[in-house]
TIGU-553417 format. One line per 10 residues: number of its first residue (from 1); their letters; for each residue y negated, x negated, z of C-alpha. Coordinates in Angstrom, 1 decimal, decimal comma. Example, Ala and Ser with C-alpha at 12.3 -4.5 7.8 and 13.67 -1.06 7.14 Angstrom:
<dokes>
1	as	4,5/-12,3/7,8 ~ 1,1/-13,7/7,1
</dokes>
This chain:
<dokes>
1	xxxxxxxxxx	19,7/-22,6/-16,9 ~ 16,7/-25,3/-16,1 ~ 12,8/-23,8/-15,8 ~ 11,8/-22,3/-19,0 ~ 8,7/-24,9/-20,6 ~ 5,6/-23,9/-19,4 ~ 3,4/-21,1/-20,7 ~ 0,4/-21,7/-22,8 ~ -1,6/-20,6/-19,9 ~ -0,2/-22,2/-17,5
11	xxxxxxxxxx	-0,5/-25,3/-19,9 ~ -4,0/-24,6/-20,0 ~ -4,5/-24,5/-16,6 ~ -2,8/-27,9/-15,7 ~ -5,5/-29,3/-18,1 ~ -8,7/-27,7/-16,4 ~ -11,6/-30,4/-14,9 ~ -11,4/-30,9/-11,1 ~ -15,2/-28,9/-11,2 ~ -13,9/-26,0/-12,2
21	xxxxxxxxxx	-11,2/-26,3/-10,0 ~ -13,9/-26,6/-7,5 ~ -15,5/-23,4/-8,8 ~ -12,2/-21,3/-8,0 ~ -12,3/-22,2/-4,4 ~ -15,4/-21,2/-3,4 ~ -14,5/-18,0/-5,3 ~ -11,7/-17,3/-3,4 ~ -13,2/-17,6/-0,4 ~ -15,3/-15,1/-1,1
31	xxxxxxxxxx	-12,4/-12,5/-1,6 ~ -11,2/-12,9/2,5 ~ -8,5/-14,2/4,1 ~ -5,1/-13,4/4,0 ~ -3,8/-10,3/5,1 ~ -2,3/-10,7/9,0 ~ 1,3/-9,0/8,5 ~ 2,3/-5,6/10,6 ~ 4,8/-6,4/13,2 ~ 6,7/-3,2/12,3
41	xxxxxxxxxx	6,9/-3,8/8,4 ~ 10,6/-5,3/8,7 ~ 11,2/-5,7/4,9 ~ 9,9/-9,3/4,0 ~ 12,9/-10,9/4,8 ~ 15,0/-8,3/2,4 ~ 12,6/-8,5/-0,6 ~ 12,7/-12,3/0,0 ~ 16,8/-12,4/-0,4 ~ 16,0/-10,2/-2,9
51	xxxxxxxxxx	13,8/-12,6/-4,8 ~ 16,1/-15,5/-4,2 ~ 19,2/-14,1/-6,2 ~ 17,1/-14,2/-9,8 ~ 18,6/-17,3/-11,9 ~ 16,8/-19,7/-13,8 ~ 13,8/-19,4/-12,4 ~ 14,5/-22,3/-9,7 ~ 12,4/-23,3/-6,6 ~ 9,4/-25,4/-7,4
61	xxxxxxxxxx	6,6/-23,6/-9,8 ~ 4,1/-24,6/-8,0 ~ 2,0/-24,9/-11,3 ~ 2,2/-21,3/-11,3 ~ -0,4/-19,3/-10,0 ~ 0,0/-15,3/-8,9 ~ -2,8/-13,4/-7,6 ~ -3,0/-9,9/-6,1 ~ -6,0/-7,1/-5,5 ~ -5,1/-4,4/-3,5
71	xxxxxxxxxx	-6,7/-1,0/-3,7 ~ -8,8/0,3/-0,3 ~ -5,8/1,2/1,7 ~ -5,8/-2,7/2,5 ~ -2,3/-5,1/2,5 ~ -1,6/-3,6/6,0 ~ -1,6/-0,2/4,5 ~ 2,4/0,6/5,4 ~ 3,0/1,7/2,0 ~ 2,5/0,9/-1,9
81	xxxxxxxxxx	0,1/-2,3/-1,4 ~ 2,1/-4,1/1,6 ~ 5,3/-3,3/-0,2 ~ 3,8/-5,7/-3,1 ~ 2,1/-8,0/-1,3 ~ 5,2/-8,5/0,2 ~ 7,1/-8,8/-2,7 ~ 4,7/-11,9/-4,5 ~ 5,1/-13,4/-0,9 ~ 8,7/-13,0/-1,4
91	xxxxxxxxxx	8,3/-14,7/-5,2 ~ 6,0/-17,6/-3,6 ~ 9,3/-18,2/-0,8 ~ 11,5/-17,7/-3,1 ~ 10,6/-19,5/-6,4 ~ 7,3/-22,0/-5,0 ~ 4,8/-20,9/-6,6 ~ 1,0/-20,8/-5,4 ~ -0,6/-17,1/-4,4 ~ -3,7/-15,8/-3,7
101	xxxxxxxxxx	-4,9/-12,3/-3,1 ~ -8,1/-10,3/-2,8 ~ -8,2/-7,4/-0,6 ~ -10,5/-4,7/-1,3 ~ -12,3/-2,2/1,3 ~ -14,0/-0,4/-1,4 ~ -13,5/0,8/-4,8 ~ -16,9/-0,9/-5,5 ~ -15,2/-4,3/-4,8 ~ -12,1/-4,0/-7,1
111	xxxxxxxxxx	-14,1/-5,9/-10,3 ~ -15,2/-8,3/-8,2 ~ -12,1/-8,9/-7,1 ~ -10,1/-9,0/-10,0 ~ -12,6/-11,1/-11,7 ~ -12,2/-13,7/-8,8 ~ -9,0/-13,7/-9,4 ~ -9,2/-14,4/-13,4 ~ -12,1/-16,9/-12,4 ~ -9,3/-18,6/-9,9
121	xxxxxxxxxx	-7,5/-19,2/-13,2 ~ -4,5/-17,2/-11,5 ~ -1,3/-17,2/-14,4 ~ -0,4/-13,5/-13,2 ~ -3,0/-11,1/-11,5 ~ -1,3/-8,0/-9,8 ~ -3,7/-4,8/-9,1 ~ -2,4/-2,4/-7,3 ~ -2,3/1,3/-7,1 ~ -4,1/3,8/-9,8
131	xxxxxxxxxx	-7,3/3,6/-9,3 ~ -7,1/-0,7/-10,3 ~ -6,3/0,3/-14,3 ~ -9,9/1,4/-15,1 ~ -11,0/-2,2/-13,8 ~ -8,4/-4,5/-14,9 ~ -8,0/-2,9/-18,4 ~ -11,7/-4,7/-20,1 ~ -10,6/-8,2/-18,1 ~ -7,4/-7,9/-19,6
141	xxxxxxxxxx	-8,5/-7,3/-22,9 ~ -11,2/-10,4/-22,4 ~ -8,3/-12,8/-20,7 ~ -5,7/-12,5/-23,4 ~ -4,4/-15,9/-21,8 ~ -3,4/-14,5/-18,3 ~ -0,9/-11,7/-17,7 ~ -1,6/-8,4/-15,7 ~ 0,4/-6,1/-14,1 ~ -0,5/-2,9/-12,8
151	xxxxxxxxxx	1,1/-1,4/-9,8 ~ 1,6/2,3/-10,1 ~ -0,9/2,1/-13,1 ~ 0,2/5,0/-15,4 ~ -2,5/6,3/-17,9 ~ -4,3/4,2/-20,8 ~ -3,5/2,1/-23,5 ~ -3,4/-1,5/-22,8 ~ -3,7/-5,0/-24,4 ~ -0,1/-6,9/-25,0
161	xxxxxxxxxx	-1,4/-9,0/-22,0 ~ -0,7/-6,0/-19,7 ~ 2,7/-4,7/-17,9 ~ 2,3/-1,3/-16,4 ~ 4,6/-1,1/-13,3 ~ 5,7/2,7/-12,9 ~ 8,0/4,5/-11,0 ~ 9,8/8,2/-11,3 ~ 9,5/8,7/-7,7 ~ 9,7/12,5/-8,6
171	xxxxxxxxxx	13,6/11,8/-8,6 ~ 13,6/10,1/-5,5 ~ 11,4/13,4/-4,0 ~ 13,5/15,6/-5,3 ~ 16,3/14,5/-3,2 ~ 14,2/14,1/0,0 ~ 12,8/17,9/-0,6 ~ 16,7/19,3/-0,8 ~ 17,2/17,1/2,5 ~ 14,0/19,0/3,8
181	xxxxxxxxxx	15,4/22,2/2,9 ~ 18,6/21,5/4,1 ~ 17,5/20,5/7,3 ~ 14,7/22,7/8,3 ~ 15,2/24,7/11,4 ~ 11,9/26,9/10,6 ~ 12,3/27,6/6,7 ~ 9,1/26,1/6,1 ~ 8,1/22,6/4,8 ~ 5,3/20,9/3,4
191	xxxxxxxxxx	3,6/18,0/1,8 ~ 0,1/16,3/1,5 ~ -2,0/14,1/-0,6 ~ -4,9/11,7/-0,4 ~ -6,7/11,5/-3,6 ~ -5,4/13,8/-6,3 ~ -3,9/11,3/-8,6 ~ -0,6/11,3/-10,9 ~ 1,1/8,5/-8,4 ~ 0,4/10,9/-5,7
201	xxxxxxxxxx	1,2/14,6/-7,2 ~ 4,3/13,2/-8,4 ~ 5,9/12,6/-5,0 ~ 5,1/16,7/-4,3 ~ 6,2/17,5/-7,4 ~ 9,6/16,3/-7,2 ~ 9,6/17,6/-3,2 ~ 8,7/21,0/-4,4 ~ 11,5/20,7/-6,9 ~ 14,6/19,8/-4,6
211	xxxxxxxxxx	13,3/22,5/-2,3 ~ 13,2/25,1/-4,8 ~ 16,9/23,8/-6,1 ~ 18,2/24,2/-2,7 ~ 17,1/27,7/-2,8 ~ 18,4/28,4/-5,8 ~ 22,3/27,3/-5,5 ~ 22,0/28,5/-1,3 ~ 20,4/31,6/-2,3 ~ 17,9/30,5/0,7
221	xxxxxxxxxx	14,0/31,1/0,7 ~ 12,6/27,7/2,2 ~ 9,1/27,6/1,7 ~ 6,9/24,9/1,0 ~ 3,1/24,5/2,1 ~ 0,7/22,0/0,1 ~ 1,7/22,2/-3,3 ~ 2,1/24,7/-5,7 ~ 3,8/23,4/-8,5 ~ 3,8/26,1/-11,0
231	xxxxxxxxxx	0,0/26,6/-10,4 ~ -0,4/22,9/-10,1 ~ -2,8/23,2/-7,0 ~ -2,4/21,7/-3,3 ~ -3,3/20,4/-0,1 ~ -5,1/16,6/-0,7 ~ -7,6/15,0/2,3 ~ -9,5/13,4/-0,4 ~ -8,8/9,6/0,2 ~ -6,2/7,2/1,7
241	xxxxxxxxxx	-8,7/6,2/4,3 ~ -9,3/9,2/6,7 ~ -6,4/9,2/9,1 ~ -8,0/11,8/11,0 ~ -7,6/14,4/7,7 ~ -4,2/13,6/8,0 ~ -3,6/14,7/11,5 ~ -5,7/18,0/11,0 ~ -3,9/18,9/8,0 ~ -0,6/18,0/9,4
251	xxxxxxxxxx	-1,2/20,3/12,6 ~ -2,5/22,7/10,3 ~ 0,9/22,2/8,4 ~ 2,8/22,8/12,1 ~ 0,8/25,7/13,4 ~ 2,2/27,5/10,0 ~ 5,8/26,9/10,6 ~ 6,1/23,9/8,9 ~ 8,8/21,5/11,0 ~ 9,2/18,8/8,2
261	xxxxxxxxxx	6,2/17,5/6,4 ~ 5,8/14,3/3,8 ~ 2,5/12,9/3,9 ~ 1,6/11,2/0,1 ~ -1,6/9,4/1,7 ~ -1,0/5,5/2,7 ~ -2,5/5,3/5,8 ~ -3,9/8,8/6,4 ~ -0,1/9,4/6,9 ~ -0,9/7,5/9,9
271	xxxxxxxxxx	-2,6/11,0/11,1 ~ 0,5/13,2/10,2 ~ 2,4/10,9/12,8 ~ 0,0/11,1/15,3 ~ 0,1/15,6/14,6 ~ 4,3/15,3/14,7 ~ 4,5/12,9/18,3 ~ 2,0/15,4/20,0 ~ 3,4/18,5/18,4 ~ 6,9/17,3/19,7
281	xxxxxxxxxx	5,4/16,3/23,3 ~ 4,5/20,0/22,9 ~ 8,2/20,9/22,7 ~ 8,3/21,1/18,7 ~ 11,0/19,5/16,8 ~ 8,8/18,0/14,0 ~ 9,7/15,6/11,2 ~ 8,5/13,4/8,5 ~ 9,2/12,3/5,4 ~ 7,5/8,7/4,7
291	xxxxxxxxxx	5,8/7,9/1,4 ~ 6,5/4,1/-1,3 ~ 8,6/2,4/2,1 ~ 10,6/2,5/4,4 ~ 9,0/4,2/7,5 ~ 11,6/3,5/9,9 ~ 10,6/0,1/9,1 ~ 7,2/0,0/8,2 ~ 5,9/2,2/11,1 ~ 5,9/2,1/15,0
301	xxxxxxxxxx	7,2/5,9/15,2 ~ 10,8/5,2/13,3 ~ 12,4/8,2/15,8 ~ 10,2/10,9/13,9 ~ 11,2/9,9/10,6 ~ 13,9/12,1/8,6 ~ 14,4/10,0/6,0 ~ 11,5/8,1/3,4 ~ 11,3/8,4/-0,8 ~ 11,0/4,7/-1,3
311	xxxxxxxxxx	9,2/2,9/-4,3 ~ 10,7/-0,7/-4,3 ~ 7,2/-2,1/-5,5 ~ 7,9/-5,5/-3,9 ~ 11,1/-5,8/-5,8 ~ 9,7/-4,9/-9,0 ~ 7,1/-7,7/-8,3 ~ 9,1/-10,5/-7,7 ~ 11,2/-9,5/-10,6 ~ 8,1/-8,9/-13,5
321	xxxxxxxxxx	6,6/-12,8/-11,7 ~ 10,7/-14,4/-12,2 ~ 10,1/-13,1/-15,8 ~ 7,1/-14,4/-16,5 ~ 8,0/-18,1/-15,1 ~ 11,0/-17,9/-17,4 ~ 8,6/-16,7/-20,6 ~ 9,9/-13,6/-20,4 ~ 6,7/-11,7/-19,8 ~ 7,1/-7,6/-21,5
331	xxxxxxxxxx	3,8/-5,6/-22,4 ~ 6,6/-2,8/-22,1 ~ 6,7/-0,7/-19,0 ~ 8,8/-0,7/-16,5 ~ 10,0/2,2/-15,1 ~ 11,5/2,1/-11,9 ~ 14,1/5,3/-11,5 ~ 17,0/5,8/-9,0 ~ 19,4/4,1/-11,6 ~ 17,6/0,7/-11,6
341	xxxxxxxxxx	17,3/1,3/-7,7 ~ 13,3/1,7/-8,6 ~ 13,0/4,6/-6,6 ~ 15,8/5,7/-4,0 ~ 16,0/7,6/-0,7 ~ 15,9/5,6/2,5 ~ 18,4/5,5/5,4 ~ 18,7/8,6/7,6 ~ 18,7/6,2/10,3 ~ 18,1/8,4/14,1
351	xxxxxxxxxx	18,9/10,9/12,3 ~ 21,8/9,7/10,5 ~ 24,4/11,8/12,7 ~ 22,6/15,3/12,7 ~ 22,4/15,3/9,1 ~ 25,6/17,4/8,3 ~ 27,7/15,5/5,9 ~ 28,4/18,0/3,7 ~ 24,5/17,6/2,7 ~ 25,0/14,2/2,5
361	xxxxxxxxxx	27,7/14,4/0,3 ~ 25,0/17,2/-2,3 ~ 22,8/14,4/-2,2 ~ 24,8/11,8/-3,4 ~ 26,3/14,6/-6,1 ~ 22,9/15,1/-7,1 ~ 21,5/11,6/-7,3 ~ 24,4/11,4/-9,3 ~ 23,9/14,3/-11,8 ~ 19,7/12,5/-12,1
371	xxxxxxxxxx	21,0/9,2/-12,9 ~ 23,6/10,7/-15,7 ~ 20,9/12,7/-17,0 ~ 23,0/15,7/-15,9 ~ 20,5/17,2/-13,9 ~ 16,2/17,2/-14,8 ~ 14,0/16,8/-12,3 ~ 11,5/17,9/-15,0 ~ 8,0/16,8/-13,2 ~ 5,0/16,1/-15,9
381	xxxxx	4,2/13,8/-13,3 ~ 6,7/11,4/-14,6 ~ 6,4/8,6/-16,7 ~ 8,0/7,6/-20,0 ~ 10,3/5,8/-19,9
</dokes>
């Protein structure tokens, strides 16, 4: 199958004066430099391969323009906005087109961004995380010629110009908070947030969840610290910035009992692993549970990490940017679950041979029993599919 014929506004582009052309530069510019990448993140090359097996797309697009605004946490944030940063670097190796991105610092700067990236005359512009819909919602609806597509953008009604990219990570959670239970040597776990939003509460939700199913077919008693979920109510540090709220609260988490703890904070997680390596210097055995990527991979302290409830946002990118080159852009959401491999639970990896395999084998029952429809999660958290 050859390229698909050009879009109209990719049409329109190709005809713009070299002036406003000029315009975009100097725009860009203003929006920073490209992100350096982490030397820990090790899933570039995957998403990449990943990218490469879509057909008819081809090779050379370069008449195609992505752009992506990340939220504060920054490109190098180990989580949701390097996983899709990634994945439209993975779309520009893998199919030629031409990228830009904006990073924001500051949710004052995410207008500006976005609007730099619309003044760029960018084909596709990616915001991501939450807090991005409430901005990119009145430039969409003023840009009917450009597509958008919202990273873990959930609430609101949008123009047909817009893709919301979702995810059921409460299935995915569900499965790391049975491991959790399974696995804790203290009877007591716990989870975190950084701002109280639906993309984070749904990760604790679905943790609370598989807990309290363990409980219920091993007649146990596991607790869980930082989330409530019949009241609703938990344990958040306020924003994805602090990395210091995260360590206090993790130590916090510790000095109550807690031995296994999933941070749902970008890089304020950064504090939980600073809490768990000094706790365990201490003589603790402490572990975490990593948020959107693979923390083995993503972080420098792989050996503390039990297992991570991954959001394959970087896939989900390069697949919603092959669409669109092939005119197959969808105002319909997409939903990632653990049956389109949206969502999934990482690799044990360290800890791949103390994890007994008779709870391996409950977890692949279970993810079974979710994908059949079997078994509900059941977290309001979760979006429509």
């Amino acid at each position: 199958m050859g390229i698909a014929t050009p879009s109209a506004a990719r049409r329109r582009r190709l005809l713009l004066p070299a002036a406003a052309l000029g315009v975009s530069g100097l725009l860009l510019t203003a929006c920073g430099a490209p992100p350096e990448q982490s030397e820990a993140s090790g899933s570039g090359a995957a998403e990449s391969e990943a990218a490469a097996t879509v057909d008819g797309v081809g090779s050379d697009n370069n008449d195609y323009k992505a752009c992506i605004v990340s939220d504060e946490g920054g490109f190098d944030d180990r989580s949701f906005n390097q996983s899709s940063y990634e994945g439209l670097k993975a779309a520009e190796k893998a199919y030629g087109i031409t990228t830009s991105e904006a990073e924001s610092n500051e949710p004052s700067e995410y207008t500006p961004n976005v609007t730099a990236m619309v003044n760029a005359d960018c084909d596709a512009v990616i915001g991501v995380g939450f807090l991005l819909g409430d901005t990119m919602k009145p430039i969409a609806a003023q840009h009917s010629d450009t597509h958008f597509f919202g990273v873990d953008v959930t609430d609101g009604d949008f123009t047909d110009n817009f893709q919301k990219l979702t995810y059921d990570t409460a299935q995915a959670a569900f499965l790391a908070g049975y491991l959790a239970a399974g696995t804790t040597e203290t009877g007591t776990v716990a989870t975190y947030g950084g701002a109280e939003l639906p993309t984070v509460t749904i990760f604790m939700d679905g943790f609370a969840r598989g807990v309290e199913h363990y409980n219920e077919v091993k007649d146990e008693d596991v607790k869980v610290l930082g989330w409530d979920k019949d009241a609703k109510t938990g344990s958040f540090t306020g924003d994805f910035e602090n990395v210091a709220n995260g360590k206090t609260n993790t130590a916090n988490f510790i000095n109550e009992g807690a031995d296994i703890v999933m941070p749902v904070a970008g890089p304020v997680g950064l504090g939980t692993l600073d809490a768990v390596r000094e706790a365990n210097q201490g003589g603790k055995d402490v572990k975490v549970i990593w948020p959107d990527s693979d923390g083995y991979e993503s972080t420098k302290d792989g050996n503390l990490i039990l297992t991570s409830v991954k959001k394959n946002m970087g896939q989900s990118v390069s697949d919603v940017i092959a669409a669109d080159l092939k005119d197959e852009f969808s105002a319909e959401p997409y939903v990632g679950t653990l049956e389109n491999k949206g969502v999934e639970l990482a690799p044990f990896h360290d800890f791949e041979d103390t994890v007994p395999q008779e709870l391996k084998d409950e977890l692949k029952d279970l993810e079974a029993k979710i994908v059949s429809g079997e078994l509900k999660v059941g977290s309001e958290y979760s979006p429509e599919a």
